[in-house]
GUKETOR-372026 format. One record per residue (C-alpha): residue number from 1; residue in one letter; x, y, z. Coordinates in pm, 1 decimal. Example, Ala and Ser with C-alpha at 12.3 -4.5 7.8 and 13.67 -1.06 7.14 Angstrom:
BEGIN
(1 a (1230.0 -450.0 780.0))
(2 s (1367.0 -106.0 714.0))
# end
This chain:
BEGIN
(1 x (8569.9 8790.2 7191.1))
(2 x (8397.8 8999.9 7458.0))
(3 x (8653.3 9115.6 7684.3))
(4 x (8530.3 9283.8 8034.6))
(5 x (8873.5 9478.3 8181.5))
(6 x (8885.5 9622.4 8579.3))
(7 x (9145.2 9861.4 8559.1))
(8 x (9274.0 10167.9 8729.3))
(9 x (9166.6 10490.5 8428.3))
(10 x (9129.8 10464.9 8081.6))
(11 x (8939.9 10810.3 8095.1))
(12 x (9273.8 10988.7 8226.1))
(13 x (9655.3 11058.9 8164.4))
(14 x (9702.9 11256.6 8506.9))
(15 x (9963.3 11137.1 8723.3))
(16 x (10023.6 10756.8 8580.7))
(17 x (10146.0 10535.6 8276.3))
(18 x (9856.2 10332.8 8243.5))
(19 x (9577.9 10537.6 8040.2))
(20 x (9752.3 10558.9 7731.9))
(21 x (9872.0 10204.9 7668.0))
(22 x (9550.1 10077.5 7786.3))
(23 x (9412.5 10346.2 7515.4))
(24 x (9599.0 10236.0 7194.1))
(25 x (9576.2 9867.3 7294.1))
(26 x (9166.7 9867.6 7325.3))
(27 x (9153.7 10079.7 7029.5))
(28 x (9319.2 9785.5 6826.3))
(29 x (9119.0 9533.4 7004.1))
(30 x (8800.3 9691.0 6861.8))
(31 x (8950.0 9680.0 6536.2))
(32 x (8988.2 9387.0 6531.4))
(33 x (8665.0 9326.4 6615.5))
(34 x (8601.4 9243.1 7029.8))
(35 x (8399.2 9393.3 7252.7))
(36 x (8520.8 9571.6 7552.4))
(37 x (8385.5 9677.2 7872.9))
(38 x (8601.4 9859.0 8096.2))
(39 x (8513.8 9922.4 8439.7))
(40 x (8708.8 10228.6 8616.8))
(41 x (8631.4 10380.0 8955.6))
(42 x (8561.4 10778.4 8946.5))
(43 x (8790.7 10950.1 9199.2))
(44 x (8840.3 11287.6 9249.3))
(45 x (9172.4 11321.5 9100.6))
(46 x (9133.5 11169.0 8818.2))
(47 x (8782.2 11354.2 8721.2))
(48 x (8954.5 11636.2 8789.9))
(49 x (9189.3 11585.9 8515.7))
(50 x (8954.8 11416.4 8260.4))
(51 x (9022.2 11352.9 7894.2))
(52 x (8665.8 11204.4 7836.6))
(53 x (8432.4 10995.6 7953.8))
(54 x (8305.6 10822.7 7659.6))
(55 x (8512.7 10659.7 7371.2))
(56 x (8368.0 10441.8 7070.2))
(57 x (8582.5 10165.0 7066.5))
(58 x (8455.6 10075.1 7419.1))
(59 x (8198.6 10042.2 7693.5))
(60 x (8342.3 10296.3 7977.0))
(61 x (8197.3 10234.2 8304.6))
(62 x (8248.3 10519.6 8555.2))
(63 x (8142.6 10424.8 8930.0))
(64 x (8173.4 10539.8 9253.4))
(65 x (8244.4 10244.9 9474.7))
(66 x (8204.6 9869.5 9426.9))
(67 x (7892.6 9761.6 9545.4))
(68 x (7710.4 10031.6 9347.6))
(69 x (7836.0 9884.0 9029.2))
(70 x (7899.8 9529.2 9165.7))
(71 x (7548.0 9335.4 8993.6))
(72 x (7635.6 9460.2 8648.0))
(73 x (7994.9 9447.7 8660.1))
(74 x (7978.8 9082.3 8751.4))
(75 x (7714.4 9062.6 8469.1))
(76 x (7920.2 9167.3 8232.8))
(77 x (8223.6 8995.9 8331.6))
(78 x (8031.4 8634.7 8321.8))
(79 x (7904.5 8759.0 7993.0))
(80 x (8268.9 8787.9 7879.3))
(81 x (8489.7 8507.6 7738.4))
(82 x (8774.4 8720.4 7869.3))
(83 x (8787.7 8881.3 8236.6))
(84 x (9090.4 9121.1 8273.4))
(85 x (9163.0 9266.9 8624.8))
(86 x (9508.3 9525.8 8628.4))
(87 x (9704.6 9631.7 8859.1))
(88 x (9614.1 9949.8 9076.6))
(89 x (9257.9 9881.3 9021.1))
(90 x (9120.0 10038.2 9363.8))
(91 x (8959.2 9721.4 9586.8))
(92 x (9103.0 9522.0 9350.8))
(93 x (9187.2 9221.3 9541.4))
(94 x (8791.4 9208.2 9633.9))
(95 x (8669.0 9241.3 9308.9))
(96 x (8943.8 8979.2 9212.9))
(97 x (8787.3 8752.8 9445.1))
(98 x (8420.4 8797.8 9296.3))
(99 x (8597.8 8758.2 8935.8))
(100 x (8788.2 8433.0 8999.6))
(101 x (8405.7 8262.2 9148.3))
(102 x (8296.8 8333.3 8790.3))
(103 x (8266.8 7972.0 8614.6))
(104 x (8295.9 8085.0 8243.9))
(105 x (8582.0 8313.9 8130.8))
(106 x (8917.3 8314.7 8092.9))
(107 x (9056.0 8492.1 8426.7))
(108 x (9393.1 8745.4 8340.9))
(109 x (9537.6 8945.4 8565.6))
(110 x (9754.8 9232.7 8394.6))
(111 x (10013.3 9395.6 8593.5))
(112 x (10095.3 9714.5 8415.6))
(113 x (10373.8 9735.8 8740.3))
(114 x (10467.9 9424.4 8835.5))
(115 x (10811.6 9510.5 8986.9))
(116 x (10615.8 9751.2 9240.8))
(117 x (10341.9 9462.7 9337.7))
(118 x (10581.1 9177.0 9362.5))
(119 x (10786.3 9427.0 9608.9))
(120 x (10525.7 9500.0 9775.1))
(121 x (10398.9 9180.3 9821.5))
(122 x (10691.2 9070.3 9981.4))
(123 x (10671.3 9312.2 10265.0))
(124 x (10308.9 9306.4 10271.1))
(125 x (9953.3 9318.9 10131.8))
(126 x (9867.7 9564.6 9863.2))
(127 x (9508.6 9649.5 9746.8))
(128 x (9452.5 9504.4 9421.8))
(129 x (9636.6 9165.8 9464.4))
(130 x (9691.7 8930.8 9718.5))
(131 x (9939.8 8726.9 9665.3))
(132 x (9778.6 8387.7 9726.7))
(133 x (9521.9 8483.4 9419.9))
(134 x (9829.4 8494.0 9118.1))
(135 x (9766.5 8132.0 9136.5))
(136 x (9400.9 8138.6 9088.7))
(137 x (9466.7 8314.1 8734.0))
(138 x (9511.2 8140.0 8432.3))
(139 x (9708.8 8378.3 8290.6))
(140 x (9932.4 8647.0 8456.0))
(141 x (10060.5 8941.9 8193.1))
(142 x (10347.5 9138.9 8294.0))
(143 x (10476.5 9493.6 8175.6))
(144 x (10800.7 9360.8 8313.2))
(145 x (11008.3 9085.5 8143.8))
(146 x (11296.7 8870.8 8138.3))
(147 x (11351.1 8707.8 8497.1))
(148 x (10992.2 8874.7 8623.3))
(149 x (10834.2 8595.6 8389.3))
(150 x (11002.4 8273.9 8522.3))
(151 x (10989.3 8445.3 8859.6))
(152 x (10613.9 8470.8 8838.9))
(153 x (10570.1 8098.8 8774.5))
(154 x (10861.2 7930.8 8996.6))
(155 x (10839.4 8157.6 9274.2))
(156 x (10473.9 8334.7 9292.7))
(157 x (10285.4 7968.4 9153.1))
(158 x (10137.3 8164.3 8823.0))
(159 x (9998.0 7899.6 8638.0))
(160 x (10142.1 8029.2 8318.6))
(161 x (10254.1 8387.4 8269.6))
(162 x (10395.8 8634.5 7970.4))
(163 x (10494.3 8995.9 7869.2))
(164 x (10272.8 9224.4 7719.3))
(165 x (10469.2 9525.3 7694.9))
(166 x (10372.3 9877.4 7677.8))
(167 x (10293.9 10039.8 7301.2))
(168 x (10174.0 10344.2 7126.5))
(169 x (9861.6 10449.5 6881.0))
(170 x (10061.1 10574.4 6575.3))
(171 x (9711.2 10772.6 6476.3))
(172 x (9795.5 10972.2 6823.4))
(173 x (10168.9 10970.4 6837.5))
(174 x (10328.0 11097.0 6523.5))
(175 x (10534.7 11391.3 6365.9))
(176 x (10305.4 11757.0 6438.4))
(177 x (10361.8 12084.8 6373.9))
(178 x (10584.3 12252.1 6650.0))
(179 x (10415.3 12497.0 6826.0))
(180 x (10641.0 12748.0 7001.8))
(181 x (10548.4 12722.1 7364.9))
(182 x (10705.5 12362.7 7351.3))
(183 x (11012.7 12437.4 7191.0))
(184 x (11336.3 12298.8 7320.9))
(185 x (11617.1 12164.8 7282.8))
(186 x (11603.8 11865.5 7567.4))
(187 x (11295.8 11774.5 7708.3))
(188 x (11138.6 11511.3 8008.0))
(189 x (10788.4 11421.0 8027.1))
(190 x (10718.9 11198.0 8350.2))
(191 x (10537.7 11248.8 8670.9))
(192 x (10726.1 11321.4 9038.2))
(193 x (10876.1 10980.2 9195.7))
(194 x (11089.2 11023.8 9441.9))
(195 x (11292.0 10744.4 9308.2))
(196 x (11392.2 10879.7 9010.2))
(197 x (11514.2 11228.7 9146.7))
(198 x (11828.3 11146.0 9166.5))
(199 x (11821.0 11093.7 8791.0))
(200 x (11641.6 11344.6 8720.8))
(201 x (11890.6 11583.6 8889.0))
(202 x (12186.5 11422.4 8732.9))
(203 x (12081.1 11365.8 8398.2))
(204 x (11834.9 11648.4 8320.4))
(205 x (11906.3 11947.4 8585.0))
(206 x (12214.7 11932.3 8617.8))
(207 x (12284.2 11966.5 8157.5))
(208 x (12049.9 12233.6 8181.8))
(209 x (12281.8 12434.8 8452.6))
(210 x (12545.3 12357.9 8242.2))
(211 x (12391.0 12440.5 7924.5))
(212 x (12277.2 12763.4 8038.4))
(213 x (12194.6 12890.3 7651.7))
(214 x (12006.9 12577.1 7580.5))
(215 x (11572.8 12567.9 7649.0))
(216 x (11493.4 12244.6 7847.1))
(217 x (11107.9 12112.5 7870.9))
(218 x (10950.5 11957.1 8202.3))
(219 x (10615.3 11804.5 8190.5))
(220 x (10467.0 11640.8 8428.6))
(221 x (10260.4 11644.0 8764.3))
(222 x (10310.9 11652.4 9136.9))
(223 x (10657.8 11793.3 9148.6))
(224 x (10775.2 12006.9 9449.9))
(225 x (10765.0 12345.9 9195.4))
(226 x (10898.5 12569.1 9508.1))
(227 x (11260.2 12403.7 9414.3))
(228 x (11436.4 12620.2 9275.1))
(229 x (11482.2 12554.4 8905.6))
(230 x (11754.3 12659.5 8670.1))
(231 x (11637.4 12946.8 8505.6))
(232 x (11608.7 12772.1 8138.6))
(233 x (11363.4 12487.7 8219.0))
(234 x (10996.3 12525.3 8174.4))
(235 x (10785.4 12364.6 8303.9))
(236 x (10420.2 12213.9 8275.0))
(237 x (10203.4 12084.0 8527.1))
(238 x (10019.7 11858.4 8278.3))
(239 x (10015.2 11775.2 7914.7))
(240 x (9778.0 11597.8 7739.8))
(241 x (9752.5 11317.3 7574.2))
(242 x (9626.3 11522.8 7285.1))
(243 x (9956.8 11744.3 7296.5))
(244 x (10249.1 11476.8 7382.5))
(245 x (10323.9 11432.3 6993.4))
(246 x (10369.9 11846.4 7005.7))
(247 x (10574.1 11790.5 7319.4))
(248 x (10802.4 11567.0 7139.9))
(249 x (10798.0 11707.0 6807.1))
(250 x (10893.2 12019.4 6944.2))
(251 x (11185.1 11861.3 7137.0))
(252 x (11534.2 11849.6 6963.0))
(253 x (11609.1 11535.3 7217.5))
(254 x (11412.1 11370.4 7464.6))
(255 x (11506.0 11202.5 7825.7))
(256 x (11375.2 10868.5 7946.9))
(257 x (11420.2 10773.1 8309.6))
(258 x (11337.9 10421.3 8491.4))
(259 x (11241.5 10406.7 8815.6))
(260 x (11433.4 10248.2 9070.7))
(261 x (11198.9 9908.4 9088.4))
(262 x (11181.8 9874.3 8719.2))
(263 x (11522.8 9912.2 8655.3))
(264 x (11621.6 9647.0 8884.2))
(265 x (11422.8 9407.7 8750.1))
(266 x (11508.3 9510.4 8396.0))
(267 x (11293.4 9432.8 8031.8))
(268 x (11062.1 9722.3 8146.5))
(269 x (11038.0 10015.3 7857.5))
(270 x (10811.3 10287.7 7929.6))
(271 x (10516.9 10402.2 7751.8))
(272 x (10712.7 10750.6 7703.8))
(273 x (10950.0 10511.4 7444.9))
(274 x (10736.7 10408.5 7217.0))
(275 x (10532.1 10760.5 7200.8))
(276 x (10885.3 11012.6 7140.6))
(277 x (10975.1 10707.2 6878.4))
(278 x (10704.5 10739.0 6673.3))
(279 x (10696.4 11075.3 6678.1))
(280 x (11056.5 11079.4 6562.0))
(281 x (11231.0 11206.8 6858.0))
(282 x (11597.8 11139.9 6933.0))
(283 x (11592.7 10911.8 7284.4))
(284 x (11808.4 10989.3 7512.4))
(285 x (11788.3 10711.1 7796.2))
(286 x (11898.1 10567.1 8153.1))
(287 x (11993.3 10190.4 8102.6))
(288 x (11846.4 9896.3 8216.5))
(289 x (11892.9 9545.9 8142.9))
(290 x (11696.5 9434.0 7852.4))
(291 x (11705.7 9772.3 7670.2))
(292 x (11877.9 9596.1 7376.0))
(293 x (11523.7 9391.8 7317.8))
(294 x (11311.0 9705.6 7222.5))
(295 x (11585.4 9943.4 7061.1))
(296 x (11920.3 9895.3 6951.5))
(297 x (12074.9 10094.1 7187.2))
(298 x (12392.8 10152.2 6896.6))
(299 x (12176.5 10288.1 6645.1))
(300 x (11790.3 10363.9 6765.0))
(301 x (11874.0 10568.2 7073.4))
(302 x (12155.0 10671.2 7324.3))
(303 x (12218.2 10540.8 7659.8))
(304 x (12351.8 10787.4 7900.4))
(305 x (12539.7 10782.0 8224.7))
(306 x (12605.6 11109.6 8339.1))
(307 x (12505.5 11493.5 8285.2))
(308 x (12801.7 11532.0 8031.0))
(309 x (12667.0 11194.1 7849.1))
(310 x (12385.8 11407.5 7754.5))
(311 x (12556.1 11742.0 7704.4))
(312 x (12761.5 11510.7 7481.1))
(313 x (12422.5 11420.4 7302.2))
(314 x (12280.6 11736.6 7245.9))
(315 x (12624.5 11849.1 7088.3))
(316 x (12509.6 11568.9 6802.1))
(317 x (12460.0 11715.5 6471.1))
(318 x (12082.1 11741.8 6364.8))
(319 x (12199.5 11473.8 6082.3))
(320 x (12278.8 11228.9 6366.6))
(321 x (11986.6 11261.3 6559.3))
(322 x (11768.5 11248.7 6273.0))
(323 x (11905.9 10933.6 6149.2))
(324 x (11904.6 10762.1 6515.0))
(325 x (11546.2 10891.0 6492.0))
(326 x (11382.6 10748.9 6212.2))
(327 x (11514.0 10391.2 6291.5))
(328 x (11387.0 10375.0 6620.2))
(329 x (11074.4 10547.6 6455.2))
(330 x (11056.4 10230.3 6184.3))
(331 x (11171.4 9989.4 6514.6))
(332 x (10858.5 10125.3 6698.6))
(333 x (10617.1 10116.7 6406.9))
(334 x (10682.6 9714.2 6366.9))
(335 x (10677.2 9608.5 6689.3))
(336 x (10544.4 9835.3 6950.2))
(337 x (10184.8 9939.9 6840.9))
(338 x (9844.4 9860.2 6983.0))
(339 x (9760.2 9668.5 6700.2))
(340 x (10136.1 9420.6 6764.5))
(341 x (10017.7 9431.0 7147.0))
(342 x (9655.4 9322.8 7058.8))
(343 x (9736.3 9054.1 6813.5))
(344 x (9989.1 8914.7 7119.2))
(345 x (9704.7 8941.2 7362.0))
(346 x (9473.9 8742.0 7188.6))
(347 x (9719.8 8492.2 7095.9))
(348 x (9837.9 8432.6 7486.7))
(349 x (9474.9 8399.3 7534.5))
(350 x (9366.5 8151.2 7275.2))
(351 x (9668.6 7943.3 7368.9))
(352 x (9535.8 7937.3 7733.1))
(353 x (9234.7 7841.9 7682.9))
(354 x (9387.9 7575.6 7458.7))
(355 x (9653.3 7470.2 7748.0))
(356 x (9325.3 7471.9 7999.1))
(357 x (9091.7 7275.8 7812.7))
(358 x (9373.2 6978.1 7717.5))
(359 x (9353.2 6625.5 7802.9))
(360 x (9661.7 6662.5 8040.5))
(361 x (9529.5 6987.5 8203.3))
(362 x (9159.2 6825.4 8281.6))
(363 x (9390.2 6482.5 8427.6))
(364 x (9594.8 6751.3 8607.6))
(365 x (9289.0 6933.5 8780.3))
(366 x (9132.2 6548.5 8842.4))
# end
């Protein structure tokens, strides 16, 4: 298939959860042998923070606004059998409208964030979606689950929608060498969201007060860095993509936090799962509904509560942790990879265009 995606980055990791799934899943795409054409606009703060801005499993197409790019985007997406557009895409909702006048491809919208544009649609209009367009798609792919899906159909009129979770690249994310600036005993890796402070305080803060003998790890952009910090956390700014599996191989434990949105809704695991998992990484994690469908939450990780649930964890023998380790490692390398996501993707897609070009879909449109 050629496959023509407009989506927020793919060229970098600064500041957001998308790059890296979108990374291991197009990688395994071109494996398998599609074309892709991605289509991301250049802002400042993401060429700022680069990690390339060519890659050989893809065509990368850096532009500066719309219209500039507009005649050969829309070329290529007519080209395509497959048009993609994702949430956060900047102008999105216009260049949705130019995609969905398109006669040929298959029209997906993927919504790496759906619980934060269904919210937001309710209390108003966001740029990359509108919400009388979810109809127009034949396909709607969610990073959220459960309810979101039959939500998406019986409340927002998707014509037929699924979950295509987040996943790792098991040539990036894997057991390194520990290098001794990340060292730690307890570590977070997440950018600044002021909805998951309070989380943040109670389950990583306030262990590493308490644990004053303990090093704790803090990566991740835009935080407030004139707080004042317990003395034993250090901190970085960014780390990249390159360096996460030293992050977490370095890391005795490691904290996962859902925000606020994507907790509520539930079936919404972060990228930051599958990437400490496959690095073998002990998971320590906030619970939301749904958990129990990626990890087993009695043997592959441990849900925690409160600041002494995770003192309580890093008290664990190494024995323990390794062994809660390597099953959500084996977990992670069955079912959460780019090349399980891609296989998925093409599946939902083949059985769309199946469902669309049916006897009782052409009477329907009639």
């Amino acid at each position: 298939m050629k496959i023509t995606i407009f989506g927020l980055t793919l060229s970098s990791s600064w500041g957001n959860g998308h790059a890296t799934p979108y990374r291991a899943l197009l990688k395994a795409l071109r494996r398998l042998g599609h074309k892709i054409d991605f289509f991301e606009k250049d802002v400042p703060y993401y060429a700022r923070h680069r990690d390339f801005e060519r890659v050989d499993y893809c065509r990368l197409h850096l532009y500066s606004d719309w219209e500039s790019i507009r005649p050969n985007a829309l070329q290529a997406a007519a080209d395509s059998d497959v048009v993609i557009c994702a949430s956060f895409c900047p102008e999105g909702a216009r260049v949705v409208d130019e995609v969905l006048c398109l006669p040929g491809p298959v029209k997906v919208f993927y919504d790496l964030d759906t619980p934060v544009t269904l919210s937001a649609l309710e209390h108003g209009q966001i740029e990359y979606l509108r919400r009388d367009q979810i109809r127009e798609f034949d396909l709607y792919l969610s990073f959220t689950g459960g309810g979101t899906i039959d939500a998406l159909t019986s409340l927002w009129g998707a014509k037929r929608a699924l979950p295509l979770y987040g996943c790792v690249d098991p040539e990036v994310h894997s057991r390194v060498e520990v290098p001794a600036e990340f060292c730690c005993d307890f570590s977070y890796m997440g950018t600044y969201a002021s909805d998951r402070q309070a989380k943040l305080d109670a389950l990583f803060l306030e262990p590493a007060r308490r644990l004053s003998g303990k090093v704790f790890v803090l990566a991740g952009s835009q935080y407030p860095w004139h707080w004042q910090w317990p003395p034993n956390v250090k901190r970085f700014e960014h780390v990249s993509p390159s360096d996460h599996s030293a992050l977490y191989s370095s890391s005795r434990l490691t904290l996962n936090i859902t925000r606020t949105e994507m907790a509520r809704w539930g079936y919404c695991p972060s990228g930051r799962f599958f990437e400490a998992a496959a690095c073998g990484t002990p998971i320590v994690t906030d619970r939301f509904e749904g958990l129990e469908t990626f990890f087993d939450p009695e043997d592959e990780l441990m849900i925690v509560d409160s600041a002494q649930d995770v003192i309580s964890a890093v008290e664990l023998p190494d024995s323990e942790l390794a062994r809660i380790a390597e099953r959500a490692r084996e977990r992670t390398l069955a079912e959460h990879t780019g090349e399980r996501r891609a296989s998925e993707l093409i599946a939902a897609i083949e059985n769309t265009q199946i469902a669309s070009y049916s006897p009782k879909a052409k009477s329907e449109v009639a």
